[in-house]
N, C-alpha and C positions, 0 to 999 in steps of 0.2 A: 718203134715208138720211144719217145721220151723218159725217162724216170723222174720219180718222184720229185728227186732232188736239183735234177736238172730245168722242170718245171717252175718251182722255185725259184730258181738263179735266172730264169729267162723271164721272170713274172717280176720278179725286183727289179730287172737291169730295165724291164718296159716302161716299170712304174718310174724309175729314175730318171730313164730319158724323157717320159714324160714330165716330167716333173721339171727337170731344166730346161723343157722347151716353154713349158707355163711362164714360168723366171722371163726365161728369155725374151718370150713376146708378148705376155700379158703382163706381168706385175712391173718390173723394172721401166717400162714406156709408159707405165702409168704414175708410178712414182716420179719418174724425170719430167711428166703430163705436169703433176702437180706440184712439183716444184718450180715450173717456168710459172704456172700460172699463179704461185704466190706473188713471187718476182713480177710478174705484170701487172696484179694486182696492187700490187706498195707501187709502183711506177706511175697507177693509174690513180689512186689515190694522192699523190703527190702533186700531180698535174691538175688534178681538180683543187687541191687545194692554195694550189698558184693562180688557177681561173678565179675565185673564191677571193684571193688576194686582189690582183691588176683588174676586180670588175669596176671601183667607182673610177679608175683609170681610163677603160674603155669607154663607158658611158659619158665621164667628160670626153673624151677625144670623139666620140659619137656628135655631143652635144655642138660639138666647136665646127664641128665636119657641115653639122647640117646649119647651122649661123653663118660659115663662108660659101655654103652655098645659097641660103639663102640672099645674100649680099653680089652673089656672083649674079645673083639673077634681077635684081634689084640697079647694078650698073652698068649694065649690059644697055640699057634703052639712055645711059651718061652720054652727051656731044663732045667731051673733050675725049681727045685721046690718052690712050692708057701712058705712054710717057710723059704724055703735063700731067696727070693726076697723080701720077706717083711723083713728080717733081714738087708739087705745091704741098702734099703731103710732110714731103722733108722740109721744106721752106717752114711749114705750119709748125714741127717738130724745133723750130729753134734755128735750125740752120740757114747760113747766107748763102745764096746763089754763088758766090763767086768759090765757096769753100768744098761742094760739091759737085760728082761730072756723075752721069747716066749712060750707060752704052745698055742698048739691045743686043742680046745674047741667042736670037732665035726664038722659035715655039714648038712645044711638045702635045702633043693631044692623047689626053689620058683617057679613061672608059668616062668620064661624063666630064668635063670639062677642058678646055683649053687653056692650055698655061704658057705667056708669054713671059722670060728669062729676060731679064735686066740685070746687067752688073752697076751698084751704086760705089761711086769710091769720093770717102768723103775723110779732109786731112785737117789737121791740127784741131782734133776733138776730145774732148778730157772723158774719162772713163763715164761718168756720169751723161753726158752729153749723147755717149753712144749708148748707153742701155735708154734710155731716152725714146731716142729714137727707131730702135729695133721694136722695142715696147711699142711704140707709136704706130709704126709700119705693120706689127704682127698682131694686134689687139687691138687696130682704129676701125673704120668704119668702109677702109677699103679693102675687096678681095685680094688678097695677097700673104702670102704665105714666104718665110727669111728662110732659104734653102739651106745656107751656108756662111757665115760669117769668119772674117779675117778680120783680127787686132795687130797691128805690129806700134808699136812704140818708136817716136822719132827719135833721131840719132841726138841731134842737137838739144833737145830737150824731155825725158822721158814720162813727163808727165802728161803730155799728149799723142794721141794716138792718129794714126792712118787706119782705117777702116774701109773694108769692102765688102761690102752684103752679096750676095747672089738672092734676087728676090725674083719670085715667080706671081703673077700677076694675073688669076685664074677670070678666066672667062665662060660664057654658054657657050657650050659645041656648034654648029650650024650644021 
């Protein structure tokens, strides 16, 4: 049998291993627990406070969403075709037929609508003239939405520009 003393030194050495295995696998994974999830929490508080920010953002982009649909669905029963309409639109906006060209660029079909791609390229138009008619195009009364716009400034004179819209031209799915 054991002695006194020896008892002792085996009853300490138990309670110490026990005691670093507690460390080990309870306290220390709890504390590192509670540390990520401060860290998620400021992260998650952060993000709420950007949703918080960008909401009357959303809600106009919501608001515009459901105005071009509603317009989409509203032109859809139009007899002209989508390139006179977008042609007479630019005409309406200022511009001379001879100053602008229209090329069809395909169509894409998104989850509710069909969007037919036109490249407008329209030349010797002064800075005004073209926010103008981007405004006109992206804020009129036709479904259509300005994907991309290119300014380049003429060589010979730089107070007028060369411009090319990529304009998409949303329609009803069928």
């Amino acid at each position: 049998m054991l002695r006194d003393r020896e008892k002792r030194v085996l009853a300490i050495g138990g309670a110490a291993a026990a005691l670093i295995l507690a460390l080990t696998f309870v306290v220390l994974p709890g504390i590192s627990r509670l540390r990520s999830n401060a860290r998620a929490l400021a992260a998650a508080e952060g993000d709420l406070a950007e949703v918080r920010r960008v909401r009357p953002e959303l809600e106009r982009a919501q608001r515009d969403a459901r105005q071009k649909a509603a317009l989409a669905q509203s032109a859809a029963n139009a007899k002209e075709s989508q390139l006179s309409r977008l042609s007479s639109a630019i005409q309406e906006a200022g511009i001379p037929q001879a100053a602008f060209s229209v090329k069809s660029g395909g169509t894409r079909d998104g989850e509710f609508f069909r969007e037919e791609s036109f490249d407008v390229r329209m030349e010797n138009l002064t800075y005004l003239e073209a926010v103008k008619t981007i405004q006109r195009l992206s804020g009129g009364n036709l479904p259509v939405v300005v994907r991309s716009t290119l300014l380049k400034s003429r060589y010979e004179d730089p107070r007028y520009l060369d411009v090319t819209l990529r304009v998409g031209f949303l329609s009803t799915k069928q």
